[in-house]
TORSEGU-689223 format. One record per residue (C-alpha): x, y, z. Coordinates in steps of 0.5 Angstrom, whole numbers, plus 500, padded with zeros to 3 digits. Example, Ala and Ser with C-alpha at 12.3 -4.5 7.8 and 13.67 -1.06 7.14 Angstrom:
  east  north   up
   525    491  516
   527    498  514
END
This chain:
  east  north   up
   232    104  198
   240    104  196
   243    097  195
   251    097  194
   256    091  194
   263    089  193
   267    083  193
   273    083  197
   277    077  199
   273    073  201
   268    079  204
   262    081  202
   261    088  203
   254    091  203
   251    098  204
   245    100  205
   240    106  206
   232    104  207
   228    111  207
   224    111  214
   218    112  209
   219    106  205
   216    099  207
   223    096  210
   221    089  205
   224    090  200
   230    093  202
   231    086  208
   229    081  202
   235    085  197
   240    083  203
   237    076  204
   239    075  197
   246    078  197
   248    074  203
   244    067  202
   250    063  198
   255    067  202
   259    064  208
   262    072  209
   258    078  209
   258    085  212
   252    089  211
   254    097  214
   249    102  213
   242    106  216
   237    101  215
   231    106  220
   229    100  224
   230    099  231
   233    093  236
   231    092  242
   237    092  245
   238    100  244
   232    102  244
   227    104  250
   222    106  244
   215    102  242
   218    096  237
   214    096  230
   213    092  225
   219    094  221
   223    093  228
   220    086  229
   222    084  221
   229    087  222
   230    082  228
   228    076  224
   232    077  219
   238    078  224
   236    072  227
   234    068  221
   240    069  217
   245    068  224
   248    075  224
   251    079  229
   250    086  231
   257    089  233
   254    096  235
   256    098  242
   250    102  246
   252    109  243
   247    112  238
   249    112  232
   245    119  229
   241    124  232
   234    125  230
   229    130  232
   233    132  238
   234    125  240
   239    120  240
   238    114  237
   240    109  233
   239    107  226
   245    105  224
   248    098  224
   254    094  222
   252    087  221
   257    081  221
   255    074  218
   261    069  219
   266    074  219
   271    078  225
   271    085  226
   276    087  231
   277    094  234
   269    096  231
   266    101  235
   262    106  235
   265    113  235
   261    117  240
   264    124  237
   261    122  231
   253    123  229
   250    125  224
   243    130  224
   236    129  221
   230    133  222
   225    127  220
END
């Protein structure tokens, strides 16, 4: 798990890498705890989870966690339906823009951009 936050304005911004190896707990629980106190925060990066909205793969545990920190916390995905890597031959996404009271205009997901892994 890599963690990284920065202050700007009144913006909060976080990256984020959560191996697909690890338990997705901890990485979700550092995130909570940046963003609790915080009216304004937006978390980028690969976080190795599934929404159900992009995926027609089986959701597991981590994926279900994923959704309920998004919920709880009243965060909004702003990817569109373009994957976000290619993984083992396959488009997927893995790879999210998270916004907690904040507006992001013009954000996209440009499709001529990926990123390849073999895990």
């Amino acid at each position: 798990m890599n963690v990284n936050a920065v202050q700007l304005g009144k913006h909060l911004i976080i990256n984020v890498y959560a191996s697909p190896k690890e338990i997705t707990d901890p990485t979700l629980t550092a995130l909570e705890d940046l963003i609790a106190a915080r009216d304004n925060a937006i978390v980028a990066g690969d976080l190795n989870c599934r929404w159900p909205g992009f995926s027609d793969k089986r959701m597991r545990e981590r994926d279900g966690k994923f959704c309920k920190f998004i919920s709880q916390n009243q965060m909004g995905i702003c990817n569109n339906s373009v994957a976000t890597c290619t993984q083992q031959e396959r488009y997927t996404t893995n790879n999210y823009t998270l916004v907690k009271d904040s507006n992001l205009s013009n954000w996209e997901v440009d499709e001529y951009t990926s990123t390849y892994s073999t895990q």
